[in-house]
N, C-alpha and C positions, 0 to 999 in steps of 0.2 A: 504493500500500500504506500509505503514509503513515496518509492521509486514514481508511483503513477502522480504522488501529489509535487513530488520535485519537478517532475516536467510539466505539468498543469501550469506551476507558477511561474515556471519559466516563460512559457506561451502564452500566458495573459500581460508579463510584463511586454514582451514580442507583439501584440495585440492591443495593446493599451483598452483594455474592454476590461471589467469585471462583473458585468451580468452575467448569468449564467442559467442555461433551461437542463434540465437533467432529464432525458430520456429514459424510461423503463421498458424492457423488451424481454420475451424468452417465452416457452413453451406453458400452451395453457394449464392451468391449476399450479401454477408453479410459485404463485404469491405476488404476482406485482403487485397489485390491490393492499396488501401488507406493507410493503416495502415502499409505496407513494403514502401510506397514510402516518406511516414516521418519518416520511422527511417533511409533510407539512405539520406531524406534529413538532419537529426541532426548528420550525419560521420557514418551509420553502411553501409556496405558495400553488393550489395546484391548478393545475389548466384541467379543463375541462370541454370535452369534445361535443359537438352538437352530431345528431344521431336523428336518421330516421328509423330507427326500430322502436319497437315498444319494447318498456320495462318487462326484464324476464319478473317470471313469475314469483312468488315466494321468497323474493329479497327486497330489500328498501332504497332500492338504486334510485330513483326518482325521488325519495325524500330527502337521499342520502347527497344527493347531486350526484352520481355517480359519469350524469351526461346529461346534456339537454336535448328533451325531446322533440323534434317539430316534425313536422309531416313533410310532405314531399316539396310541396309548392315552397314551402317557409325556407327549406333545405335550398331550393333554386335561390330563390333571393341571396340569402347569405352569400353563393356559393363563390362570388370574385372575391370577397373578404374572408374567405377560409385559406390554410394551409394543411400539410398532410390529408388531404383528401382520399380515399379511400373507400371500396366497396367490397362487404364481404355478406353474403350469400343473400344478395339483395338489397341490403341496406347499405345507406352510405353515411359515413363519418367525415368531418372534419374539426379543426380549432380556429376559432379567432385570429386574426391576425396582431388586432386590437387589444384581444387577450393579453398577448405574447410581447406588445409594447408595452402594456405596463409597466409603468417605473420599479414594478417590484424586483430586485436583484435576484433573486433566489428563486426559481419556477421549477416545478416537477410533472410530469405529464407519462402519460403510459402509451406507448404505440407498436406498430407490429415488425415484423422480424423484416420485412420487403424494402420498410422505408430509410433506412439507415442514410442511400447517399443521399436521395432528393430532400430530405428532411434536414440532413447537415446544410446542404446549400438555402434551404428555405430560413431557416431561425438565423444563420449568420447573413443574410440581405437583410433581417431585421435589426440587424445591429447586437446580437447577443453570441455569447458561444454557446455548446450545447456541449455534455458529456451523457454519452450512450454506457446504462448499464445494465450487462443482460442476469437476469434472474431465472435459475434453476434449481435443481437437488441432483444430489450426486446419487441418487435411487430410484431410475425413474419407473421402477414400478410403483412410487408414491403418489409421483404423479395421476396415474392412470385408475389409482384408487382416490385418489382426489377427483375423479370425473365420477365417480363411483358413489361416492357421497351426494355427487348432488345430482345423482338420476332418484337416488333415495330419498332426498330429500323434495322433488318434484320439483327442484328448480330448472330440467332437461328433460326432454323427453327423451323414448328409448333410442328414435334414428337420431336424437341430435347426439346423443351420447356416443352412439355408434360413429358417427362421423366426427368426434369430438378427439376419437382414439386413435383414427385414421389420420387427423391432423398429428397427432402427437407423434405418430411414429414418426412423419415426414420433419417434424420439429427436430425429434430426436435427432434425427437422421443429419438433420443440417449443423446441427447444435456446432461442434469442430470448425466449419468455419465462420461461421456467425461469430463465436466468440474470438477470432482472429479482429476482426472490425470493428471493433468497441472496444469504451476505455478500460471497463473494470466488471468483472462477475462475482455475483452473490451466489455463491456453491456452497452451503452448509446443512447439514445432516438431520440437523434438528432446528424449531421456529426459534428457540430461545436464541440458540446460536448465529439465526440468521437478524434475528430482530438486533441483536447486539451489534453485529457487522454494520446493519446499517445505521444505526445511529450514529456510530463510528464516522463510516463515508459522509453521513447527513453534514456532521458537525464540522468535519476535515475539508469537505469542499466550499463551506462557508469561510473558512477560518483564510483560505488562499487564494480566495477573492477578491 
């Protein structure tokens, strides 16, 4: 960790910028959702993606803000003011751009394993840097029982589940070089240990900003 924060700060003084958006990416069930809600609990501020899907079921994503919902027409409007734009099995996602100026120094956002280049080129025309970190488990049949859980718990249906696992093996599969392209991975065995790592990275990338 050392080593990733020694050249951070090299490249911001290189860059004269110290905003900073922090990127969450890696295989589903894998905890980004975790891992964004301690870095805005240690001051990073989270972006939040507008969405034309509806709130899954059985979780509190819409109270929670998990995304903003708008329907197709509201999605068109937005859509020259979005960045990372993206569609995934119908629906489409994007963030503010406006969001993303925010004066706030410190931003966190979660996005998918595709966007890495066009996303680094998108936030730095905004005038901000970005560090991409990918989140997994070094067990991935945790994962997979992690998609397990919430067929049980009726927040998936059985084909989404089905196709959920079909994703992950291709996650799996790419995992090696994805994490070649990013600044820093969260690989730890258990939550306690992963929640500790990131409070760690939370507070470390603040401190070199």
């Amino acid at each position: 960790m050392k080593t990733l924060f020694e050249s951070w700060r090299r490249y911001l003084m290189k860059e004269g910028r110290g905003e900073v958006v922090v990127a969450l990416l890696g295989p589903t069930g894998a905890g980004k959702s975790m891992v964004r809600d301690i870095f805005v609990e240690n001051g990073w501020q989270k972006l939040t993606s507008y969405t034309t899907r509806q709130p899954r079921r059985g979780t509190e994503e819409e109270r929670n803000q998990e995304y903003k919902f708008v329907d197709s027409n509201k999605f068109e409007e937005l859509r020259d003011g979005l960045i990372n734009v993206n569609t995934y099995k119908g629906d489409e996602y994007g963030i503010s751009k406006e969001q993303i100026r925010n004066p706030a120094p410190y931003q966190v956002m979660i996005t998918d394993r595709t966007s890495i280049g066009s996303l680094r080129n998108e936030i730095e025309s905004l005038g901000k840097n970005i560090v991409f970190v990918y989140v997994t488990h070094p067990d991935k049949q945790v994962l997979a029982l992690n998609q397990k859980e919430r067929l049980a718990q009726g927040q998936i249906t059985q084909e989404e589940y089905e196709e959920r696992l079909g994703e992950l093996r291709n996650e799996i599969k790419e995992e090696p070089n994805i994490t070649k392209s990013v600044n820093y991975v969260i690989m730890q065995p258990s939550r306690e240990e992963a929640e500790e790592e990131t409070r760690q990275l939370a507070s470390e990338l603040k401190r070199v900003t």
